[in-house]
C-alpha positions as CSV (number, residue, x, y, z in Angstrom):
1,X,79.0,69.1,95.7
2,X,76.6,66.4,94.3
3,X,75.2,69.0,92.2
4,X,79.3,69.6,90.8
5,X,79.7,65.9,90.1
6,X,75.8,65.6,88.0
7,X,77.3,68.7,86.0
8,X,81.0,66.8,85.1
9,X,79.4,63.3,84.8
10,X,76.5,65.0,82.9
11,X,79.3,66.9,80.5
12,X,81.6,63.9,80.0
13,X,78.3,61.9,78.7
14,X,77.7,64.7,76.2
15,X,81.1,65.0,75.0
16,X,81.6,60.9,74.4
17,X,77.9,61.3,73.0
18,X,79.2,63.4,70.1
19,X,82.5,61.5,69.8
20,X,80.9,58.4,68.9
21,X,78.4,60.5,67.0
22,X,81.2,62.0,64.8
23,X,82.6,59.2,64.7
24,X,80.0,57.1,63.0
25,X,79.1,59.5,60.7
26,X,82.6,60.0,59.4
27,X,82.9,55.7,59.4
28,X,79.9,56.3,57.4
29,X,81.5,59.0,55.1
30,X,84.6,56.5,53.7
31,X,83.8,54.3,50.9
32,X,83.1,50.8,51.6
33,X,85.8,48.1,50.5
34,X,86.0,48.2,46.4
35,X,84.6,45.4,45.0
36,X,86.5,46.0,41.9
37,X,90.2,46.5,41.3
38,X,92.7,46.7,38.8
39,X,96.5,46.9,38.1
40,X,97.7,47.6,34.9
41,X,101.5,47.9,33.9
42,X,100.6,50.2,30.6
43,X,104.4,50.6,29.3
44,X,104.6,46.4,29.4
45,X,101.2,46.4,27.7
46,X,102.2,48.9,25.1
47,X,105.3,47.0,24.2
48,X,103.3,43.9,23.4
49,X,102.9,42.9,19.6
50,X,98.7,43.6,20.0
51,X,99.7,46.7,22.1
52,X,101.4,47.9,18.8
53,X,98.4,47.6,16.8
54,X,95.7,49.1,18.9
55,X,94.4,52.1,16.7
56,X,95.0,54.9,19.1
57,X,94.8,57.8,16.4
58,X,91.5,56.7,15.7
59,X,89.9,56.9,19.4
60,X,88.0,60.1,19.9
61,X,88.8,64.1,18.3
62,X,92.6,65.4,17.8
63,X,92.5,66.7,21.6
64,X,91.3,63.2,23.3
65,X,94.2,61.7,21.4
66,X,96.4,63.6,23.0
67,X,95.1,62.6,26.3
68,X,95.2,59.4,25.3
69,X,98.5,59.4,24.0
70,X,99.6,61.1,27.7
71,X,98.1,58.3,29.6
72,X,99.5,55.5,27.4
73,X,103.0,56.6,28.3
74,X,101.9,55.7,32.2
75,X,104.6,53.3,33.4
76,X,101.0,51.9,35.8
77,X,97.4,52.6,36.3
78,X,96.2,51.1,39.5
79,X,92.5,51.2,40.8
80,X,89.9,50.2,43.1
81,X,85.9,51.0,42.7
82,X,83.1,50.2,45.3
83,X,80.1,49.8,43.6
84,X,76.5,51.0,44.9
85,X,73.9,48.8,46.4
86,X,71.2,49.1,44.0
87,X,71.2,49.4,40.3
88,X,69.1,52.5,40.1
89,X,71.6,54.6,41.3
90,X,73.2,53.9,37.7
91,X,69.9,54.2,36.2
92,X,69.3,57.3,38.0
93,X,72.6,59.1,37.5
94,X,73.2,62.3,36.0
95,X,75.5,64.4,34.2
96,X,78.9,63.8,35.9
97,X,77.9,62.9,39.4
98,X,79.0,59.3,39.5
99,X,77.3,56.2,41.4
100,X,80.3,54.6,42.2
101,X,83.3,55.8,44.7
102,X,86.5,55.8,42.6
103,X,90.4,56.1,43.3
104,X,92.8,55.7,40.6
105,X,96.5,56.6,40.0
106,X,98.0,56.8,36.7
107,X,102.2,56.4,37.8
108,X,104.5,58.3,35.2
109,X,108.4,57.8,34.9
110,X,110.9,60.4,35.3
111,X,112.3,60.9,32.1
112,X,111.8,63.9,30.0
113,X,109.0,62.2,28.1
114,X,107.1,60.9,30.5
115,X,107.1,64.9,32.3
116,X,106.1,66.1,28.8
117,X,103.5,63.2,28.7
118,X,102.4,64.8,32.0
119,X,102.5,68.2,30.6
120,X,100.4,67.0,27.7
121,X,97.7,65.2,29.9
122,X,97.4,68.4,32.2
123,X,96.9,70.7,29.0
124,X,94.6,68.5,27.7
125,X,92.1,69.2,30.3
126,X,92.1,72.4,30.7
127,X,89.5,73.8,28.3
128,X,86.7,71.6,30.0
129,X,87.3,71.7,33.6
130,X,86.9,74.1,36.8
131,X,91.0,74.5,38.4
132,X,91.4,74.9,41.9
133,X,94.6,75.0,43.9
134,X,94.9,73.6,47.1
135,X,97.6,72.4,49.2
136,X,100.0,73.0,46.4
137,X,98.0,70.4,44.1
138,X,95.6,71.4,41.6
139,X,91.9,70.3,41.1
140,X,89.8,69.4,37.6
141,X,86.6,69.0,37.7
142,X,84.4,69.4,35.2
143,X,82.4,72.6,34.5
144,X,79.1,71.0,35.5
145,X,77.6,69.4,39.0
146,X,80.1,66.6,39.7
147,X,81.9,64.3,41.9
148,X,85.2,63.5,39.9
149,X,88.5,65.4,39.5
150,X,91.7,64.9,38.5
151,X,94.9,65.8,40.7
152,X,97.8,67.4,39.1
153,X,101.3,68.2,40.8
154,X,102.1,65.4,42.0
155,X,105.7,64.0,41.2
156,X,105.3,61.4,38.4
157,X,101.9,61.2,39.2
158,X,98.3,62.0,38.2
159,X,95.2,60.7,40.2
160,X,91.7,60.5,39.4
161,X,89.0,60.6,42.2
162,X,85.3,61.2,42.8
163,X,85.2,63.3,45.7
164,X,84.5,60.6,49.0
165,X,88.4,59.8,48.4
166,X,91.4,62.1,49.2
167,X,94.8,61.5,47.8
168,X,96.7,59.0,49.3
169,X,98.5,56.0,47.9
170,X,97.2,54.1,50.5
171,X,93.8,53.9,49.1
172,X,94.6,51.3,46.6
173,X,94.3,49.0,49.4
174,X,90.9,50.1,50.1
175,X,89.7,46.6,48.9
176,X,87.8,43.5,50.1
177,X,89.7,41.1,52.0
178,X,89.7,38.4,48.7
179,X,90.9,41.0,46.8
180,X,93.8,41.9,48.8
181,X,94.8,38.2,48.9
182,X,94.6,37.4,45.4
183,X,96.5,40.8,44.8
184,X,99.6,40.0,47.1
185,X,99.6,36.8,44.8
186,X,99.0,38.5,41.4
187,X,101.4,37.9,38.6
188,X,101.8,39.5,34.8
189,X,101.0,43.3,33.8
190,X,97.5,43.5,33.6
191,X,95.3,42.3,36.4
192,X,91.5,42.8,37.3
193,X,89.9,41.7,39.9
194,X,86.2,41.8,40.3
195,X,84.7,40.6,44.3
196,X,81.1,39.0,43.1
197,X,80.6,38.8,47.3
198,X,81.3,42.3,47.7
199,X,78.8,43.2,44.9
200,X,76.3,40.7,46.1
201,X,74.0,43.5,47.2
202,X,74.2,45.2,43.5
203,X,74.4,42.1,41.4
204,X,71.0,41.0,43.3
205,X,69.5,44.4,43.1
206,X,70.4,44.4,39.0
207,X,69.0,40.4,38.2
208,X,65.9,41.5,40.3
209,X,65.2,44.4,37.8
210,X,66.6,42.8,34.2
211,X,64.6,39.5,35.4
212,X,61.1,40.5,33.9
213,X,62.8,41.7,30.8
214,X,64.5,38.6,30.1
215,X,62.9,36.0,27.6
216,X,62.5,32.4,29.6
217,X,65.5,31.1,27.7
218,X,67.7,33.5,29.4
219,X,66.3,33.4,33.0
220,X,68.7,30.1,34.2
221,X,72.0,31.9,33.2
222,X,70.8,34.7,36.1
223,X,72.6,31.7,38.6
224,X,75.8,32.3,37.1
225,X,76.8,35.2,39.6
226,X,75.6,33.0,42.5
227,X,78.1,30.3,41.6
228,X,81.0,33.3,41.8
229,X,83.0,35.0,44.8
230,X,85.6,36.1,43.1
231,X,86.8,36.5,39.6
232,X,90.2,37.4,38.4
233,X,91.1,37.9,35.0
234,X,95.2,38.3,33.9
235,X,96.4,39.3,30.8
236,X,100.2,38.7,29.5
237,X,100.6,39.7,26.2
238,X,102.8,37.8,24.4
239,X,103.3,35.4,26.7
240,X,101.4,31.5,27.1
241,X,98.6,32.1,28.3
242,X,98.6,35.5,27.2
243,X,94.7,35.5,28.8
244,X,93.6,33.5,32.0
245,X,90.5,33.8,33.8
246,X,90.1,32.2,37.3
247,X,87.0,32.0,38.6
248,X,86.8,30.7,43.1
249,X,83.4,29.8,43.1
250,X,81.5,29.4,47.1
251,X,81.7,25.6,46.6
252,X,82.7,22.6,45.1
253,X,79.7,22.3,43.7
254,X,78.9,25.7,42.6
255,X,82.1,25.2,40.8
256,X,81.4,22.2,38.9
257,X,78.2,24.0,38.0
258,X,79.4,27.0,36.6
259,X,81.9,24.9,34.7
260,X,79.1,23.4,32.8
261,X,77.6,26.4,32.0
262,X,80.6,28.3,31.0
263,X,81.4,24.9,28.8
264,X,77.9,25.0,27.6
265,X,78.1,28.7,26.4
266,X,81.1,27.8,24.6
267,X,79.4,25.2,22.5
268,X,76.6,27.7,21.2
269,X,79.5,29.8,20.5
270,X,80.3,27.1,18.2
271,X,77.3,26.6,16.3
272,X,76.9,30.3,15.9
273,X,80.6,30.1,14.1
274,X,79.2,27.3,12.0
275,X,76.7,29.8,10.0
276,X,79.2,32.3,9.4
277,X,81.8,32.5,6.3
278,X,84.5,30.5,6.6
279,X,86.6,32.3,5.0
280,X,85.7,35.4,7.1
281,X,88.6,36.8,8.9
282,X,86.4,37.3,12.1
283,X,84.7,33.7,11.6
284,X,88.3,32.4,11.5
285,X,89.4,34.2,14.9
286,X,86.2,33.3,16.6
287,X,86.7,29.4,15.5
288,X,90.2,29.7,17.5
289,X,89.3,31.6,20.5
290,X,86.0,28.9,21.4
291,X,88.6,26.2,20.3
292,X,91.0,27.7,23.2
293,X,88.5,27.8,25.4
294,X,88.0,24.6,28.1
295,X,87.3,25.6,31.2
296,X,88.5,23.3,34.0
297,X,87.4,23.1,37.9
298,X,89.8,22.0,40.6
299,X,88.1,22.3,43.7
300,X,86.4,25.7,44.3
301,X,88.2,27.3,41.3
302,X,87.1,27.3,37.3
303,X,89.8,28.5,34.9
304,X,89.9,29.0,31.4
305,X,92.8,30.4,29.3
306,X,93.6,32.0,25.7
307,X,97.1,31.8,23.7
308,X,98.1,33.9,21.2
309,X,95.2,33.8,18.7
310,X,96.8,34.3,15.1
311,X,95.5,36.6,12.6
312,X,94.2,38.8,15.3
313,X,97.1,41.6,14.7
314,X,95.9,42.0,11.0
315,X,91.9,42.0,12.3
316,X,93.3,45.1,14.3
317,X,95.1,47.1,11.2
């Protein structure tokens, strides 16, 4: 009888053994929070006067325009990244297989133009990529060791994902816990969020290696990512500001700090407008944008902002 009880006690150790086994390793498996994340509202964007003017026909050969030309007439694009740990995962990648764990979903209308648009995207990427089918959606990847594909059949959707994601909506909220607060509070169709904490182990990793290679002058502005958490950066064509960048810095003081510096980089923008052509159309942007730009602290937070900067449209032609 003792014996019988050794033998169950002894098996119901094993089996919560390799439970908590599994389970860690799958734990393990999921990508960490992003550290990076955007939301872009690409038919708002495209409607803007600068949106108008971007040179699309220009970007890439005849069949990459018409890729491009299918994902511009995405109502959204919405994405998170986690980054790696080290920087020499990026120095070490190869071919396709990418160093970073990335979900994105590219949100279509359902007119007839924006299924053709879909149509269009789909075709484009056919002639370089592997097609599987599976579950009723099908796979691109391309024709070489890789970690990426793209998702097709999904109503009004298309999704791009290396492959520790699956598809699911509700990995767009696979983010760190600043990010997900300042994206419930996030205004204005194009928003990017970037979590310097999150990144803390990659953004050390990276100043530890570029550090030798850096002439003396440069070595002091390798504080500026320890005076940031979090930085959000909001575009609003059109509107006033049609640019802000917010900066929450640790502390008050790191705050008043990287004011200073951001200030200070603004005035050697400045000199370095003073040796160009006036009458240079570049020179002349340039003297508005660092004229625009005055960064102020409240607090923990640095912002700086950027109106509609006049002449810019015809720069773009």
């Amino acid at each position: 009888m003792l014996r019988s009880v050794e033998r169950v006690v002894g098996y119901v150790l094993v089996v919560m053994l390799g439970l908590t086994l599994s389970s860690a390793a799958w734990g393990q498996s999921k990508p960490e929070p992003a550290a990076v994340a955007f939301d872009l509202k690409m038919s708002e964007l495209l409607k803007s006067d600068l949106g108008q003017m971007l040179p699309l026909d220009a970007m890439g050969s005849p069949r990459d325009q018409e890729v491009l030309e299918a994902i511009t007439q995405a109502e959204s694009v919405r994405g998170v990244v986690t980054l790696p740990g080290d920087v020499e995962e990026f120095l070490f990648a190869q071919g396709d297989v990418l160093p970073v764990d990335i979900y994105v979903e590219f949100s279509f209308g359902d007119s007839a133009s924006s299924r053709d648009a879909v149509k269009a995207f789909e075709a484009g990427m056919v002639p370089q990529s592997n097609v599987r089918e599976e579950g009723g959606l099908r796979y691109f990847s391309p024709k070489t060791d890789a970690n990426i594909s793209m998702i097709f059949g999904i109503p009004n959707k298309v999704v791009f994902l290396t492959s520790t994601y699956e598809y699911d909506t509700a990995n767009l909220g696979n983010v760190s816990p600043a990010i997900k607060e300042a994206m419930a509070k996030a205004a204005g169709p194009a928003n990017i969020f970037l979590d310097f904490d999150q990144a803390r182990p990659l953004i050390k990793s990276a100043t530890e290696f570029g550090k030798p290679q850096l002439p003396p002058a440069a070595v002091p502005f390798l504080e500026i990512p320890t005076q940031i958490s979090l930085l959000q950066l909001v575009g609003n064509p059109g509107q006033d500001p049609a640019l802000a960048l917010t900066v929450t810095s640790p502390d008050e003081e790191s705050a008043e700090m990287l004011r200073e510096t951001m200030q200070g980089l603004v005035g050697m923008g400045k000199l370095a407008v003073q040796g160009m052509n006036p009458n240079d159309p570049q020179a002349k942007i340039m003297t508005q944008v660092l004229g625009q730009l005055k960064p102020t602290v409240a607090g923990k937070v640095v912002t700086m902002s950027l109106s509609k900067i006049e002449g810019l449209e015809d720069l773009l032609r």
